[in-house]
C-alpha positions as CSV (number, residue, x, y, z in Angstrom):
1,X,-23.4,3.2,10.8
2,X,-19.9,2.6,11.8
3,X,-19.9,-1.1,11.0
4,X,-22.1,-0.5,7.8
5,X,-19.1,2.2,6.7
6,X,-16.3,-0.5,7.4
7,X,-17.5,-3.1,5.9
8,X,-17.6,-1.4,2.7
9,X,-13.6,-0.6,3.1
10,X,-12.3,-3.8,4.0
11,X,-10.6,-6.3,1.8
12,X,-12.4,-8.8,0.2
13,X,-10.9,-12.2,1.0
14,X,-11.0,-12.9,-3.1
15,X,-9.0,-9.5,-3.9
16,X,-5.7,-10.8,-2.9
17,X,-6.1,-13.7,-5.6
18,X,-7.5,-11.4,-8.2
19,X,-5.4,-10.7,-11.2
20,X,-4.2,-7.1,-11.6
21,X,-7.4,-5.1,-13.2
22,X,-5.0,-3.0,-14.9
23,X,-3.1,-5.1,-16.4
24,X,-2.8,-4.8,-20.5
25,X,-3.0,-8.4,-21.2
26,X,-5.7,-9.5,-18.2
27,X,-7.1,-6.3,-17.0
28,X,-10.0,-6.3,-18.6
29,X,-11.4,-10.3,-18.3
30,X,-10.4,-9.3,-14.0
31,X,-12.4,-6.3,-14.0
32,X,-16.0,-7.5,-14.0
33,X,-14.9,-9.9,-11.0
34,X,-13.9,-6.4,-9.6
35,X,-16.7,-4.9,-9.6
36,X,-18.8,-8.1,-7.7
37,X,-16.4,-7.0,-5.0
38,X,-18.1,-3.6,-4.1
39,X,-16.5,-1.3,-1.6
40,X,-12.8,-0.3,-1.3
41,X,-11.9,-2.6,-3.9
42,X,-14.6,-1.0,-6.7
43,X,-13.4,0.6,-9.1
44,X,-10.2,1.7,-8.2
45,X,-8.5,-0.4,-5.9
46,X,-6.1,-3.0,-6.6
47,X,-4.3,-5.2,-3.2
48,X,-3.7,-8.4,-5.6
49,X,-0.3,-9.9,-3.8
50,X,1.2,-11.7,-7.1
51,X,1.0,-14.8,-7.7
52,X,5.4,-15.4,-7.4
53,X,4.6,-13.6,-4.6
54,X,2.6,-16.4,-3.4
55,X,4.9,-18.9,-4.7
56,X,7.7,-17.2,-2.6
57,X,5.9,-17.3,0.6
58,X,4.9,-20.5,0.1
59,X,8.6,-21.5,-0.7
60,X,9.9,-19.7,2.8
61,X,7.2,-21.0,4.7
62,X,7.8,-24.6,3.6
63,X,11.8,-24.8,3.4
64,X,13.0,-22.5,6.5
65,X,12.7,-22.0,10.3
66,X,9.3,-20.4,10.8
67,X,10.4,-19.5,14.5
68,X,13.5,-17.8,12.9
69,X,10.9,-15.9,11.5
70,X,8.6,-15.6,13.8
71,X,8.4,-11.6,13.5
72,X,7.8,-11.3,10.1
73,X,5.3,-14.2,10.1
74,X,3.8,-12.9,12.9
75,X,3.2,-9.2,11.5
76,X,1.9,-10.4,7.9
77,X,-0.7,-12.2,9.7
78,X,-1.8,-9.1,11.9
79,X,-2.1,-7.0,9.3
80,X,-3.4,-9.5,6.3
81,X,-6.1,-10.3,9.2
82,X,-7.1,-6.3,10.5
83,X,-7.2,-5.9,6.2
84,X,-10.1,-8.1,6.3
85,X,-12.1,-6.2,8.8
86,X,-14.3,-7.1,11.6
87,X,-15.9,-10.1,9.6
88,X,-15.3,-12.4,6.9
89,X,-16.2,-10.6,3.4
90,X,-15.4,-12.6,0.7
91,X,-17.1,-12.1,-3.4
92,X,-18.6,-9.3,-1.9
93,X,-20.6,-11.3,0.6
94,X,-20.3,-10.4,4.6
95,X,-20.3,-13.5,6.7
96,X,-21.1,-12.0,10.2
97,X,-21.3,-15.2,11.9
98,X,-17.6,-15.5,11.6
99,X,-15.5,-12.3,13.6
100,X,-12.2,-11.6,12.8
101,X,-9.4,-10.1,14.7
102,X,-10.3,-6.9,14.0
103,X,-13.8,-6.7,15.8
104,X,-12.2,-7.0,19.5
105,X,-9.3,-5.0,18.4
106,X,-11.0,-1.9,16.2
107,X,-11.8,0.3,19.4
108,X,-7.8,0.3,20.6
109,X,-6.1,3.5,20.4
110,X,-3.2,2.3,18.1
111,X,-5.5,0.6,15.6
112,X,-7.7,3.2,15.2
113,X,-4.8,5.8,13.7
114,X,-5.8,3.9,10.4
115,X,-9.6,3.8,10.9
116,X,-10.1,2.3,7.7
117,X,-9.5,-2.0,7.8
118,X,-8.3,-1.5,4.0
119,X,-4.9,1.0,4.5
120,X,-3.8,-2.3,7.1
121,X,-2.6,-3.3,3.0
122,X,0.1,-1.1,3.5
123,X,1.4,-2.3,6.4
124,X,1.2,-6.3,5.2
125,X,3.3,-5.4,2.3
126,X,6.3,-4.7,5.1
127,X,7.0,-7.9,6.0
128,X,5.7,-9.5,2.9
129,X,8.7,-8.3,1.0
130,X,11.1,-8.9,3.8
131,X,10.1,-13.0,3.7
132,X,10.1,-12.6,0.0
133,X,13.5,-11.9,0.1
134,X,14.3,-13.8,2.6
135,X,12.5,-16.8,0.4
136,X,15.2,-15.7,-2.9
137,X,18.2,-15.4,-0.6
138,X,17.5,-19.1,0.6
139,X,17.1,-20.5,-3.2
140,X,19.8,-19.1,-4.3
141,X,22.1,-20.3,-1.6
142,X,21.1,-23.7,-2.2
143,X,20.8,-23.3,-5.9
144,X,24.6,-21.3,-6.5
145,X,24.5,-21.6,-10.2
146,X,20.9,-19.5,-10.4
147,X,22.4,-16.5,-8.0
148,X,22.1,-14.0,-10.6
149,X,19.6,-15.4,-13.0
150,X,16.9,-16.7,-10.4
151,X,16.5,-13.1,-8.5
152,X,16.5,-11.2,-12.4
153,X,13.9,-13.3,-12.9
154,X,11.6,-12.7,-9.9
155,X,12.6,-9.5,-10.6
156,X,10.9,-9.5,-14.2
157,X,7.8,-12.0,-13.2
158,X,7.1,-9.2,-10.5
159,X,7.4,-6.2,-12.7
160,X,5.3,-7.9,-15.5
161,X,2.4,-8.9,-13.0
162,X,2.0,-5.4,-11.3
163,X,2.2,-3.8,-14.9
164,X,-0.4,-0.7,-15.0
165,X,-0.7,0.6,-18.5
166,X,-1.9,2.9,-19.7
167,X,-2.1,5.0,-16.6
168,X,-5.5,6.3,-16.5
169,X,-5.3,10.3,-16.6
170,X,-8.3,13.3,-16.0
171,X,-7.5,16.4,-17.7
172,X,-7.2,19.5,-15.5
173,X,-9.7,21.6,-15.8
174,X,-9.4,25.2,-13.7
175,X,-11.8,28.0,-14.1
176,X,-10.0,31.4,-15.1
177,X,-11.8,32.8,-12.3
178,X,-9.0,31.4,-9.9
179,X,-6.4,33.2,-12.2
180,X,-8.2,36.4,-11.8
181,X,-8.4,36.0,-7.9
182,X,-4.8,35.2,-7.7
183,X,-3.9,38.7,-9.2
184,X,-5.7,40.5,-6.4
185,X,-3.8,42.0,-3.6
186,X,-6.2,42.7,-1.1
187,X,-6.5,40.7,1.6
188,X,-9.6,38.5,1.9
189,X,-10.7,35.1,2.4
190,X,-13.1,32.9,0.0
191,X,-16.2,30.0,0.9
192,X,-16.5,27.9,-1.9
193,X,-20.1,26.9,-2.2
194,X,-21.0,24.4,-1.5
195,X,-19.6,24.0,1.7
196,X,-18.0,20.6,2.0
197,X,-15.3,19.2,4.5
198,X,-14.5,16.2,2.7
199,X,-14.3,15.5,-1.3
200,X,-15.1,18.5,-2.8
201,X,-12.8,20.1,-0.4
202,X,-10.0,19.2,-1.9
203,X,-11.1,20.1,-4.9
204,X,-11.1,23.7,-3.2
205,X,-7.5,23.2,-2.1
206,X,-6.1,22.6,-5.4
207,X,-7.7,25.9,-6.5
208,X,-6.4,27.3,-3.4
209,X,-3.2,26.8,-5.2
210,X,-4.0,28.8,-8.0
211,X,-5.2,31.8,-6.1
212,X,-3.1,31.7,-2.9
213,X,-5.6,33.0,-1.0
214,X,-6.6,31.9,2.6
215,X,-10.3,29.7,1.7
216,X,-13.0,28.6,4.5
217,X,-13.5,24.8,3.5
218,X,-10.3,22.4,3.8
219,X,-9.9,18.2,4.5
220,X,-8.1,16.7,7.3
221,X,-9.2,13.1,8.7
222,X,-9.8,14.3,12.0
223,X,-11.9,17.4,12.3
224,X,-13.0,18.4,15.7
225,X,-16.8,19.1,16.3
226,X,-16.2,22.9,17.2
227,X,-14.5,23.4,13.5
228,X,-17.9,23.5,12.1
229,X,-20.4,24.2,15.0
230,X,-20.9,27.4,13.6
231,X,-22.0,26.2,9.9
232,X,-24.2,23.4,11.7
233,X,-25.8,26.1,14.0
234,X,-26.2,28.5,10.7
235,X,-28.4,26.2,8.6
């Protein structure tokens, strides 16, 4: 069950080469290759690097010392690897003939604080950026007549590719009920049914917010089995 629920939040192999899905101009040709993907990266999820990005990389990797940089190449290709899981998933396909990293490493301590081979995206963006700007600081020493107009536009190629618009919004929608219960001053506590510990949970905490009184249900990512022995006891 544990393998089944970590395969579908790992990267797919083909999401960091995807166009942004919400992008105005591309968004919506991307989206249908999206949705092949399945898992973490359907529908909401977005880990495309950029293709100057890639360019950049590409650019440090060929034209400086790699063992100068040995620690930031190093830690991209830790994380980029623990992103893609215990095996190979690529177009939505798992290839479990081919382990990665992440299967003899998943039951360590320290990788198990993120539990999810997906958030290991976060921490490859680190030293991505760092070599990115390593990779602009070496063009523009050797190019000295583009120091000012070759990082404005990296600057301007990045913020066009990661464009978002337009932001996708839910309306709000609180029951007056919550008002009511927030002008009561007696002292009392409230189960939402139904019980939940997880999504609709925090659903009940943003109500909470409304009422400001002390509620039963609440999310955290590491609930201890005696929270809720009581509920599972209490059918």
């Amino acid at each position: 069950q544990t393998e089944i629920k970590q395969g579908r939040m790992q990267t797919d192999l083909l999401a960091y080469i995807l166009p942004n899905k919400f992008h105005p101009l591309w968004g919506r040709a991307a989206a249908p290759m999206y949705d092949r993907l399945g898992g973490r990266n359907e529908p909401r999820r977005v880990v495309y690097l950029g293709y100057t990005v890639m360019a950049l990389l590409g650019y440090g990797l060929l034209r400086s010392s790699v063992r100068r940089r040995a620690m930031w190449w190093g830690g991209m290709l830790l994380w980029w690897s623990l992103s893609l899981g215990s095996f190979l998933k690529f177009e939505g396909h798992m290839y479990r003939g081919m382990p990665l990293p992440h299967y003899f490493l998943n039951q360590l301590y320290v990788f198990k604080l993120l539990k999810i081979p997906d958030r290991f995206n976060l921490m490859l963006s680190l030293p991505a950026a760092v070599m990115v700007g390593y990779a602009v600081a070496d063009f523009v020493t050797r190019k000295r007549k583009l120091r000012l107009a070759f990082p404005a536009l990296v600057s301007l190629l990045l913020l066009f590719e990661y464009l978002g618009i337009p932001v996708d919004m839910h309306e709000l929608q609180i029951s007056p009920f919550y008002e009511d219960l927030a002008r009561e001053e007696e002292a009392f506590g409230i189960v939402e049914l139904p019980i939940d510990f997880h999504r609709t949970a925090k659903r009940y905490m943003l109500y909470q917010s409304v009422h400001g009184h002390p509620i039963v249900e609440g999310h955290i990512s590491r609930r201890s089995a005696e929270a809720v022995a009581f509920l599972e006891a209490h059918p």
